[in-house]
N, C-alpha and C positions, 0 to 999 in steps of 0.2 A: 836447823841447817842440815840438810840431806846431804848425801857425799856426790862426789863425782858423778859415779858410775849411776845414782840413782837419781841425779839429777839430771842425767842427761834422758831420765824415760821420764821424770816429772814435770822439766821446763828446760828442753835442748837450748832454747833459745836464751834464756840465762845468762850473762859473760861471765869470760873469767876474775875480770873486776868487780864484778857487783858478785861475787864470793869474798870476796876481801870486808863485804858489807860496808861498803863506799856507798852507802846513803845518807842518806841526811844524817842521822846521828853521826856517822863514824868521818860525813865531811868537816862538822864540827872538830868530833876528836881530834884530828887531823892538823887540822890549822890551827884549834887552841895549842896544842901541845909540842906544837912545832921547836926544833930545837937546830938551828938556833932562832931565835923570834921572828925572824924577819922571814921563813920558811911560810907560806902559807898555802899547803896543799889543796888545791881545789877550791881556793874562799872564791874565786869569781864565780863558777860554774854554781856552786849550793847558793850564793846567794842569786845569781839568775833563776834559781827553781825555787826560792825560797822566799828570799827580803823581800824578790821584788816585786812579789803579791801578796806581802804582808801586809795587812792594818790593825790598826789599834783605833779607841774611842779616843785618846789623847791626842791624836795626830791626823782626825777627822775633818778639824777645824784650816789648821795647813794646808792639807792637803786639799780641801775645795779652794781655797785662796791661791797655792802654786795652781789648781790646772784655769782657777778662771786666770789668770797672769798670764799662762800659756794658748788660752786661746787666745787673749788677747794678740800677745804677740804674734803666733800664726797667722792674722790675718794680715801683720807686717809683712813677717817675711824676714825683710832686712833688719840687721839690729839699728839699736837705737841707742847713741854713746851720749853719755851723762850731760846734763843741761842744754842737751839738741832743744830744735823746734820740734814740736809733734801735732802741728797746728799745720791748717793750708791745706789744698788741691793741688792736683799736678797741673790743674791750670795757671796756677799761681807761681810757677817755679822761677825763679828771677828776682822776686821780691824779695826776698832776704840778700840781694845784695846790693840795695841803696844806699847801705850804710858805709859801703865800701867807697876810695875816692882813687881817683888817674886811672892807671892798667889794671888796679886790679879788680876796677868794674866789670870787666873781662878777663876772669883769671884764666878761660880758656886758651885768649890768644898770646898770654906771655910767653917768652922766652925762657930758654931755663936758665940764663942767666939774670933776668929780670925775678925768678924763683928766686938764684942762689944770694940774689941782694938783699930778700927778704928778709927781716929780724924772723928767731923760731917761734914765736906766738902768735906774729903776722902770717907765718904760714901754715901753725896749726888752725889758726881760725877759719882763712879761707879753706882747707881743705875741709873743714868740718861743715860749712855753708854748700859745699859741691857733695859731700857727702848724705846733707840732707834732701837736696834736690834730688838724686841719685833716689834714695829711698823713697819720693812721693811719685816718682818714674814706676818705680818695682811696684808700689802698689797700684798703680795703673795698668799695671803688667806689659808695659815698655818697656822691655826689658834692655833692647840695644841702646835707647837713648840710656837707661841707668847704668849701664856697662860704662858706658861711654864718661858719664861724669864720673862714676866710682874710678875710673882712670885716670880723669883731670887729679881726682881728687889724691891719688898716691902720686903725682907729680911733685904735689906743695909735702905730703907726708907719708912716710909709707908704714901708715897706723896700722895694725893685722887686721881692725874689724873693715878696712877698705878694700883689702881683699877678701876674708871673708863671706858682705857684702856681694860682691862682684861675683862670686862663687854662687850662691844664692839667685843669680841672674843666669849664671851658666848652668845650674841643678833646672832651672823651668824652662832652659832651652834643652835637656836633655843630654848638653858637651859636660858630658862625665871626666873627660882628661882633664879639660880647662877647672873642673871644680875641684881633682886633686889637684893639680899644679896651686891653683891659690889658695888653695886650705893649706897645703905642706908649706907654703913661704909662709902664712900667718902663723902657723905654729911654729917656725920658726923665730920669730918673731916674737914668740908668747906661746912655750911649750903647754901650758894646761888652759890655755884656751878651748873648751868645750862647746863651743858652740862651730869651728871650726874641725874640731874633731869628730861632732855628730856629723855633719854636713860632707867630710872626706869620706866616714866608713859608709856611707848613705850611697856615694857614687862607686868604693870599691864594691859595695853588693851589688850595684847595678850594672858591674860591668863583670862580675864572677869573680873577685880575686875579695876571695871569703876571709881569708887565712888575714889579710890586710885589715877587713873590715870588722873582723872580730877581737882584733886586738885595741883598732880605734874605740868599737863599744865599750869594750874591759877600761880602757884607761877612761875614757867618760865615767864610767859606773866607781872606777875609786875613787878619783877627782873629788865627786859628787857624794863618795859616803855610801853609794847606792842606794842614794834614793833618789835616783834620776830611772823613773821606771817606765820611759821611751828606752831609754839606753839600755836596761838589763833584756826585758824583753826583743831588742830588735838584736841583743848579743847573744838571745836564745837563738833566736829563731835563725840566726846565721850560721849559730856552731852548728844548727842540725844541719842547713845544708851541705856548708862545707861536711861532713861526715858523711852523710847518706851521697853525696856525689862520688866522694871518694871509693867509698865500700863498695857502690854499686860498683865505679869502673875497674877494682882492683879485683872481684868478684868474677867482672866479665873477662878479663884477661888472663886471671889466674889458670895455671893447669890443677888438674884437682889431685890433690892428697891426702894423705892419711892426716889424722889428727897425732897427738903425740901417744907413744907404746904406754904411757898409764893412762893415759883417757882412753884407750881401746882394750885396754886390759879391764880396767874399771867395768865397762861395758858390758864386756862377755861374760863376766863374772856373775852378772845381775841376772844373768840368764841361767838355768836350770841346766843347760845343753847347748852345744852349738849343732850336734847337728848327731844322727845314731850310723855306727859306723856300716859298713859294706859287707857281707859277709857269703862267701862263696856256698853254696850248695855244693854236697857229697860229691866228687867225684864231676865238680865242671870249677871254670876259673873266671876271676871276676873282669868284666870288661875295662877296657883301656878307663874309662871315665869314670868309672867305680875305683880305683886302682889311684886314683889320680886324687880324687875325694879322700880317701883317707887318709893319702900323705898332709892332704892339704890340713886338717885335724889337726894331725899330728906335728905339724908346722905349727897352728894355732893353741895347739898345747904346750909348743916349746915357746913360745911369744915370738916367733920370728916369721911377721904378718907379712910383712913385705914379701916373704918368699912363698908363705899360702895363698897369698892374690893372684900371682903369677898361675901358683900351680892350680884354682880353683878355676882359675879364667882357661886353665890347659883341659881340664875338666868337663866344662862345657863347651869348650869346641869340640871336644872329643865327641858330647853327648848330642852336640846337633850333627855330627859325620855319621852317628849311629841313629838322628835321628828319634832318638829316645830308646829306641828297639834293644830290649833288653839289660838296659841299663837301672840297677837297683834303686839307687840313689840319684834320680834325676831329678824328683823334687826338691831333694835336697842341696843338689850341688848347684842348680841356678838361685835357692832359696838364699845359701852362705854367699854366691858371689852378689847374689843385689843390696845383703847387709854390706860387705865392703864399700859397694857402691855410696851406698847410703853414709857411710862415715867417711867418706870422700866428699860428700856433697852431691854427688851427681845423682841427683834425686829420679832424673828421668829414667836416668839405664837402669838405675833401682829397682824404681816403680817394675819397667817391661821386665826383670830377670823376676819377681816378685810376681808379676802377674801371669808367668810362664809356669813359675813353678803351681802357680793354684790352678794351670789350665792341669795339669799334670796328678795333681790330687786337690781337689776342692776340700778335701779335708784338713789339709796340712799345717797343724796349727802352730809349729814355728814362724810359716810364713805369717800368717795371720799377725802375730805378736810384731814382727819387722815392720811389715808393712802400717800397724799402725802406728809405730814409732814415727814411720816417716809421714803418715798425715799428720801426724804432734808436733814433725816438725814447720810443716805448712799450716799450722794453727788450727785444723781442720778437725774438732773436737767431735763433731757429729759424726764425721766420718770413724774415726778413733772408737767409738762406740760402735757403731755398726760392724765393725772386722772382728771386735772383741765378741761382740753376740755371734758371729760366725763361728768362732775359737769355742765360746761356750757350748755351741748348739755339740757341736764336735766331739770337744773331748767335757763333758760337765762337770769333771773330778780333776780339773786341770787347775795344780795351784799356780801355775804363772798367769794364767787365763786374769783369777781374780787380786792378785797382785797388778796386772797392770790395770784393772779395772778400778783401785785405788788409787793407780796415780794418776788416773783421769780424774776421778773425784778430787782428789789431791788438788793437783793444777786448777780445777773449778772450782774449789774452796768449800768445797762439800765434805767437812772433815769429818763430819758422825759416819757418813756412807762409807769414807774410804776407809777408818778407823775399822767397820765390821768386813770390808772386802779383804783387809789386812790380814785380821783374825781369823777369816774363814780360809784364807791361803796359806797361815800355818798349820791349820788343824789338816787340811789336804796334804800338806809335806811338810812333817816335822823337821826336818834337817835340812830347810828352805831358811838361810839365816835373815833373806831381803824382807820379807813381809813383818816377822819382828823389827828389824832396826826401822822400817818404815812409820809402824804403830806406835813405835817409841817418839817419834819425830812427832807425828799427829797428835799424839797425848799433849807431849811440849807445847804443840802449836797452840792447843786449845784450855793450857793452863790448869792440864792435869799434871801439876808434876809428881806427885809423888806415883801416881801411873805409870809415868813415863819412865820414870828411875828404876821400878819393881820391872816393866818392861824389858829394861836394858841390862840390869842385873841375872835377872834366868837367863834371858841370852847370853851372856858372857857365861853363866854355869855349864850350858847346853853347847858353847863354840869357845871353851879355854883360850885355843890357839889362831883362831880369826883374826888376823891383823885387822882389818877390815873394818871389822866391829868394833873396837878399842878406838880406831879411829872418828867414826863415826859417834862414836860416844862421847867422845874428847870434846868434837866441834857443838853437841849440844850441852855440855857443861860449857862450854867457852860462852855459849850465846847464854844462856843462865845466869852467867856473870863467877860461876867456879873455876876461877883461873886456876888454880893451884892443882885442881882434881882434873882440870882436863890438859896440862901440861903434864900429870903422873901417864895419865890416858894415851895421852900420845906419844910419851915415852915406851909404855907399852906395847903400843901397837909397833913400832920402830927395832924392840927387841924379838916382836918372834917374827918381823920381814922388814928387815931392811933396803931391800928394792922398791919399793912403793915411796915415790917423793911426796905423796898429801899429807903424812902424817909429820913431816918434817918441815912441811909449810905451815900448817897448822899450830902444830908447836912454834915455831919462829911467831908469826904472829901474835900469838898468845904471851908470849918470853914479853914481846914488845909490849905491846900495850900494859901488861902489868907494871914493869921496872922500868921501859924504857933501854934493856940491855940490849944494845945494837951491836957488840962483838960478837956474842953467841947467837943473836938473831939472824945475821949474815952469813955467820957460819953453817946452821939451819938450812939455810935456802939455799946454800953454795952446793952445800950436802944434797939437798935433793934436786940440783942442775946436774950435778955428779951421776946420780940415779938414772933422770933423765933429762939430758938437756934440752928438750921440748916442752917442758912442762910449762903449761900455758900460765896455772898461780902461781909458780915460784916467781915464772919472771913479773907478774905483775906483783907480787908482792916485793923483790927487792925493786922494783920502781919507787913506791910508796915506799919503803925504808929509808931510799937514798936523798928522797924529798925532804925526811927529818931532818938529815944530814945536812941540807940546802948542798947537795950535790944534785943538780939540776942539770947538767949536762948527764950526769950518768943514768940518772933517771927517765930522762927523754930517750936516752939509748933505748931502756927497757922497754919504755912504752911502744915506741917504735916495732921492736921486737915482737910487741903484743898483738899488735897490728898486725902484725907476718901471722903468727900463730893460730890467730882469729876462725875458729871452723866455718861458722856462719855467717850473713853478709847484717844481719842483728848484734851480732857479737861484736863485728868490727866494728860496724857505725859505735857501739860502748866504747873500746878502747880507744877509735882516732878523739872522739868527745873527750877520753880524759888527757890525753895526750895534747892537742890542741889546746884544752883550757892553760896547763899548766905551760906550756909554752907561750903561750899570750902573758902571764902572769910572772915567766920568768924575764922575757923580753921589757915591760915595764919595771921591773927592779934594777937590768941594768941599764935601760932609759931615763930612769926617774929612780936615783939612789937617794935623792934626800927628800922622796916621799912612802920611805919606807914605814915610818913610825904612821906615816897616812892608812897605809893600806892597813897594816896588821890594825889598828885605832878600827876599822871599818867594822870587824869583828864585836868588838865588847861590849 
């Protein structure tokens, strides 16, 4: 597990919950351990990525048996309620009620008081004769003559599968309302009705109200044990719309901002320099835009970014009034405002301050390093590669050059290449602490631990007082399964800087899944809200703590939160996914409280 700051040059795109290692293992974790029982973090969403393309040789035999069942029925359509006829043409409709005698040879034309005379078996019968007519309609694909008797037919009884039914008639005329209006009374009718509840979530997708349709799959898929794997799959594939809808539009409307002061700290950090300061010649004084650039540093020294954006952007207007003419540091002052840019999002204006400052020196290999960051963040690995041979060509003793050259390796799973890019970036700058802690991580990855360990040990000889690195260490003992050493770790790292909330999250986490202590866990993350209260894992990790808790209102606050927080429109589509899941999940607990022992049972 790579920290922050070096996670955002190895996989910007990364969320901040899939740090929390909310994958499949830790969904497990999660919902086994849930406290109290009935909590079951994320069991819908793992098992839609998981059960519901599982198989086994045991369950082989089944499962050819339910889908031939299913297709059979598909070429229904309409259901089929216990000792119907399943014989006949829709030429034939009318025969089956010969047996009937006076009015109600014509149950059409009775009166409803001619109904209300009926005994209740005399009118469940005839509605189940109109109800099969209705069915040999539908598979004619007559649909308004079967509408029409599925209507007779709730006249005598208002069974749910006759609305249902009827819905089923309205879904292949395309009347999406009409098919929620009769699926909502049958489940009224017969809340775990599932066949009524595929058939509503089937018309909320069809009409975009995802958020409705996603909760009807989820309640099918516990219903069902989940192994109803129409339902998990069409529960996948809805959560991602609703997500990617949302992201994209909250993406498109959002103003852009900063990320949070420890993700942009983490950042710079990773970086050897932000930028080489200004410096006057004997006897002349530095221009307005020079002048401006080093305050700006010196802002970014003091972590008070908001007021160096200002004054770096003051900077460059300065340097385009002078046109560049004579300004020291013009590569460099459009170089640092396209990185802001770039942790803003605003990949474009990035891009053009990035591309200015390389018209300005084509050597410039800070920019080079930025700028490939932001093809990394557009996925654009090829390109990421080509800026960095630029970088090389340039400076070829430059040890950030071949540290980000391993994190390309890195991210492309080339871990022997990145492992010697690593090595060869310490040996270029011994007191380069990223390219160690990175080699250490690659070691771990590739199951060298005792590598990996000796790795991390001389670095701590070599950086004593690195919070940084304590931290970093901590979270690869944590992933090791060394709770005890990476909670000493993070301890650590928290006594020589306690401004930094990661190590505070990290320990919280760690606290938790060991013991289970959710006082001191809380306190942990509260701690480092305190730090900073932007901090994108704190708030998602007290979501998932509060979900232990089955405090599910507080939890959805958080995720919510998370959403807000979201750098990138990757990120967010992560967070609304888990945020939706568990909201679909908490909505059926308190819909369906006495199928609690259901849902958690779905697990074991």
């Amino acid at each position: 597990m790579a920290s922050e700051a070096v996670d955002k040059q190895v996989e910007k795109s990364s969320s901040v919950l899939e740090r929390l290692n909310l994958g499949e293992r830790s969904w497990k974790f999660y919902a086994a351990a849930s406290v109290p029982p009935l909590v079951a973090a994320g069991l819908a969403l793992w098992y839609y990525s998981s059960r519901g393309a599982e198989t086994s040789k045991k369950d082989d035999k089944k499962k050819r048996q339910r889908k031939a069942r299913k297709a059979k029925k598909s070429s229904k359509g309409a259901d089929e309620a216990e000792g119907d006829e399943k014989t006949g043409t829709p030429d034939a409709v009318g025969a089956s009620t010969a047996t009937l005698g006076g009015d109600e040879e014509n149950p059409e034309e009775m009166t409803d008081a001619q109904i209300a005379a009926l005994s209740k078996d005399a009118a469940k019968k005839i509605a189940q004769t109109l109800k099969s007519r209705g069915n040999k309609f539908f598979q004619a694909k007559r649909y308004a003559k079967a509408i029409e008797l599925y209507t007779q037919a709730l006249r005598f009884d208002k069974d749910p599968v006759f609305f249902s039914n009827r819905a089923a008639c309205y879904a292949a005329d395309n009347e999406h309302e009409k098919v929620i209006e009769d699926c909502t009374e049958a489940l009224r009718l017969e809340p775990q009705y599932v066949k009524a509840l595929m058939r509503r979530a089937q018309a909320y997708e069809s009409t975009s109200r995802f958020r409705d349709s996603l909760y009807d799959f989820t309640t099918a898929c516990i219903l069902e044990d989940f192994k109803n794997t129409l339902a998990a799959t069409s529960a996948e594939r809805v959560l991602k719309k609703l997500a990617e809808t949302e992201a994209r539009e909250r993406v498109e409307k959002r103003q852009p901002r900063l990320p949070s002061k420890s993700f942009i700290t983490g950042y710079l950090n990773s970086f050897r320099s932000n930028g080489v300061e200004a410096t006057a010649e004997e006897g002349a004084s530095l221009t307005k835009a020079d002048t401006l650039y080093n305050e700006a540093l010196e802002l970014i020294a003091a972590q008070d970014y908001a007021k160096a954006i200002e004054t770096i952007d003051n900077a460059a207007q300065a340097a385009e009034e002078a046109d560049a003419t004579g300004v020291q540091r013009a590569d460099d002052i459009y170089s640092l405002r396209g990185m802001f840019h770039f942790l803003k999002s605003s990949l474009d204006q990035a891009l053009a301050d990035m591309d200015k400052a390389l018209e300005i020196n084509p050597s410039h290999v800070r920019t080079y390093l930025r700028k490939a960051n932001l093809f990394s963040e557009k996925k654009d690995l090829d390109g990421v590669d080509r800026l960095l041979d630029r970088a090389a060509e340039a400076e070829p003793e430059n040890a950030e050059v071949f540290f980000q050259k391993g994190q390309v390796r890195f991210l492309k799973q080339e871990f022997a290449e990145a492992a010697a890019d690593y090595e060869h970036a310490a040996s270029l700058d011994p007191d380069f602490v990223y390219p160690r802690i990175q080699l250490g991580v690659v070691q771990f990855k590739i199951g060298k631990m005792q590598e990996a360990m000796a790795t991390f040990d001389e670095a701590m000889k070599k950086f004593p007082t690195r919070s940084d690195l304590y931290n970093y260490y901590g979270e690869v003992l944590a992933e090791k399964g060394g709770t005890d050493s990476a909670i000493t770790a993070f301890e650590k790292s928290i006594e020589l800087d306690g401004s930094n909330p990661l190590p505070y999250v990290n320990q919280a986490i760690a606290v938790f899944q060991a013991n289970a202590d959710t006082d001191k866990s809380l306190t942990l993350i509260r701690d480092a809200l305190k730090v900073d209260s932007e901090c994108e894992l704190a708030v998602a990790a007290l979501s998932q703590i509060y979900l232990q808790l089955g405090m599910f209102d507080e939890s959805l606050t958080m995720l919510r939160r998370a959403v807000d927080l979201a750098k990138s429109e990757e990120e967010m589509v992560s967070a609304i996914t888990f945020r939706e899941t568990t909201a679909a999940q908490y909505r059926f607990m308190k819909e369906h409280p006495e199928l609690l022992n259901k849902m958690m049972g779905a697990m074991q």
